[in-house]
C-alpha positions in Angstrom: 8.7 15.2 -17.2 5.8 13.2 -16.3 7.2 9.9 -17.0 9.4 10.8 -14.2 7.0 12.2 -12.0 5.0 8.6 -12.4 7.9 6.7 -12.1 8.8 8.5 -8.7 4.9 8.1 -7.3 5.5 4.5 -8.5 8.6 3.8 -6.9 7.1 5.6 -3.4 4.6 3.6 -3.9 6.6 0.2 -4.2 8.5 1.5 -1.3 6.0 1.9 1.1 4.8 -1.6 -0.1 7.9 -3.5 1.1 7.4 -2.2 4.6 6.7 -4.9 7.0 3.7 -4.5 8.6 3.1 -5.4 12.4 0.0 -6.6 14.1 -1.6 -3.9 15.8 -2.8 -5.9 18.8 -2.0 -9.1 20.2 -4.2 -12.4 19.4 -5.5 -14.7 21.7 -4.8 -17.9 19.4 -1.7 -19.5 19.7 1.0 -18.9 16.9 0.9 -21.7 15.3 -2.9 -21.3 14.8 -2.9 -18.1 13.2 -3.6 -18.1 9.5 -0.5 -15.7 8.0 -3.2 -15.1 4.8 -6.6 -14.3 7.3 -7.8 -11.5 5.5 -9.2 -10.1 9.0 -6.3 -9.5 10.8 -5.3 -6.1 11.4 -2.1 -4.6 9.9 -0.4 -1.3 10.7 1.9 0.7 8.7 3.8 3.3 8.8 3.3 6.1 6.7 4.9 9.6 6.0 3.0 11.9 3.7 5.1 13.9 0.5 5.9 16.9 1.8 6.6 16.2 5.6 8.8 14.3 7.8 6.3 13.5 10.2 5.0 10.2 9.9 1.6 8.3 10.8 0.7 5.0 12.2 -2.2 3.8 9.4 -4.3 0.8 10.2 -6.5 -1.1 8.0 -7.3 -4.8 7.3 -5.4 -7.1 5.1 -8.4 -7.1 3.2 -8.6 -3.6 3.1 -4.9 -3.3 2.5 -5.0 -5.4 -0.4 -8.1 -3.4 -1.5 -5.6 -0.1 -1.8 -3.1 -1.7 -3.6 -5.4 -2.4 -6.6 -6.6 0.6 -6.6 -3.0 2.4 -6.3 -2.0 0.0 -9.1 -4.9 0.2 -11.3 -4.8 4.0 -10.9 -0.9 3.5 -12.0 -2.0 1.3 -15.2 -4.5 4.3 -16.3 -1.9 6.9 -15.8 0.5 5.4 -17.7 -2.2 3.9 -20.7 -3.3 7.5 -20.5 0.4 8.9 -21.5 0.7 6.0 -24.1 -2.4 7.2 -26.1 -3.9 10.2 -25.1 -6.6 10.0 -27.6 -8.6 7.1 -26.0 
């Protein structure tokens, strides 16, 4: 039962990776200018908590958005090392 409860969180989780995320305000720079990597640039999701239909509009950094990610993913890794050996 709780392999599939992780592999559900992991799957939401890969899920709501693969959205595309959309700049939440216009820059002044030209396109072609723009660094597609700048780890500055401000990148909104959307985002529907378990439980409720009703979605959010979450904004964070790509920094800050790649911060969550290896957190989500290292939190992941310990879950499932956890399950594998429970003793250590």
């Amino acid at each position: 039962m709780l392999s599939s409860v992780i592999a559900m969180v992991a799957s939401a989780f890969l899920a709501s990776e693969s959205t595309a995320p959309a700049v939440a305000a216009p820059s002044a720079a030209p396109a072609a200018a723009v660094n597609k990597h700048d780890k500055n640039k401000t990148v909104c999701r959307n985002a529907a908590p378990t439980g409720t239909r009703l979605g959010a509009r979450v904004c964070h950094t790509q920094a800050e958005w790649d911060d969550i990610s290896a957190e989500h993913q290292k939190m992941l890794r310990d879950q499932l090392d956890h399950q594998t050996n429970p003793q250590g």
